[in-house]
C-alpha positions as CSV (number, residue, x, y, z in Angstrom):
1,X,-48.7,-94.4,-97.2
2,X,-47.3,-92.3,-100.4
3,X,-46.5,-88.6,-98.9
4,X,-45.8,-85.7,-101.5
5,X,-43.2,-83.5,-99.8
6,X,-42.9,-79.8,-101.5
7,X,-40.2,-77.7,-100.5
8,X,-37.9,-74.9,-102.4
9,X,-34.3,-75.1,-101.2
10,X,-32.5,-72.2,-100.8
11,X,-29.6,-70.7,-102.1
12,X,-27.2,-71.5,-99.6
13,X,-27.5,-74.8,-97.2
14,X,-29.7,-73.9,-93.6
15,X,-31.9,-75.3,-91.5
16,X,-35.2,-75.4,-93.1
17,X,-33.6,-77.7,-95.6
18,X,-32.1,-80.2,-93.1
19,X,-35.5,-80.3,-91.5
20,X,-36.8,-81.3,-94.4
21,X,-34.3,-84.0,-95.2
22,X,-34.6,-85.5,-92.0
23,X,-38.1,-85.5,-91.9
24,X,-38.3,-87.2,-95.3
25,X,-35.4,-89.6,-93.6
26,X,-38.0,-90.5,-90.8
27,X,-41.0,-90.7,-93.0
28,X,-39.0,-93.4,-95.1
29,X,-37.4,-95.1,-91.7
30,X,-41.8,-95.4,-90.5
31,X,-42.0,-97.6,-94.2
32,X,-43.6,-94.6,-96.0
33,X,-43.2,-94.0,-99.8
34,X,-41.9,-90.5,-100.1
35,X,-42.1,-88.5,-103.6
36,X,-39.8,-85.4,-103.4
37,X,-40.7,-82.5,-105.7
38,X,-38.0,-80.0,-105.0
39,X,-37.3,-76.6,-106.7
40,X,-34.2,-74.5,-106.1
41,X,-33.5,-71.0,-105.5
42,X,-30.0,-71.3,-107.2
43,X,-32.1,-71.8,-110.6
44,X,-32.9,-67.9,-110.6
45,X,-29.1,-67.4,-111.0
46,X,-29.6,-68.5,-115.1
47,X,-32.4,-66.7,-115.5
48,X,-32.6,-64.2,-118.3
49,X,-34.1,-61.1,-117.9
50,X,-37.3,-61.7,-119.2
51,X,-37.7,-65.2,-116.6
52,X,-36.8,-62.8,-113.7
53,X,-39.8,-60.5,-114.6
54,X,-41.9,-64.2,-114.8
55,X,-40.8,-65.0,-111.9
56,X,-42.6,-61.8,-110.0
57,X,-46.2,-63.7,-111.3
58,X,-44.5,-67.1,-110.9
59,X,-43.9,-66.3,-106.9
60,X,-48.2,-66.6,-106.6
61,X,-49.2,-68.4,-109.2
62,X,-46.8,-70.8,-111.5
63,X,-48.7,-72.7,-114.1
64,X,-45.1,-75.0,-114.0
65,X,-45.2,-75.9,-110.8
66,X,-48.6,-76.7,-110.7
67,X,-48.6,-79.0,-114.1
68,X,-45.5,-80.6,-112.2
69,X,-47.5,-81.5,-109.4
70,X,-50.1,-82.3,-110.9
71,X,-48.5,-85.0,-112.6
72,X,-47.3,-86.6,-109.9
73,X,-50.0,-86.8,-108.3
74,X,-52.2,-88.5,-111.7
């Protein structure tokens, strides 16, 4: 079975993204195919002004993400 996992990782390294990890680890370890579509939080450190105001709309609704995903998917 081919499993999409989503997940943002945060700044700094905790438990949420272990969890993840290890659950993509025992997805794999079962003979699943696992895609990985990860985002980062650290990316908001480069933003410019004008992306951190995006990113306000971007935290409900980002058209990037979602073509991303999308083309994974197709």
């Amino acid at each position: 079975m081919k499993i999409l996992v989503i997940h943002n990782k945060y700044r700094y390294k905790g438990g949420e993204n272990t969890v993840v990890q290890a659950e993509i680890n025992l997805l794999e370890n079962y003979g699943h195919t696992v895609i990985p579509y990860m985002r980062d939080s650290r990316e908001i450190a480069n933003f410019t002004f004008k992306e951190r105001l995006q990113l306000l709309r971007d935290t409900l609704w980002s058209e990037q993400t979602y073509a991303d995903i999308d083309n994974i998917i197709a």
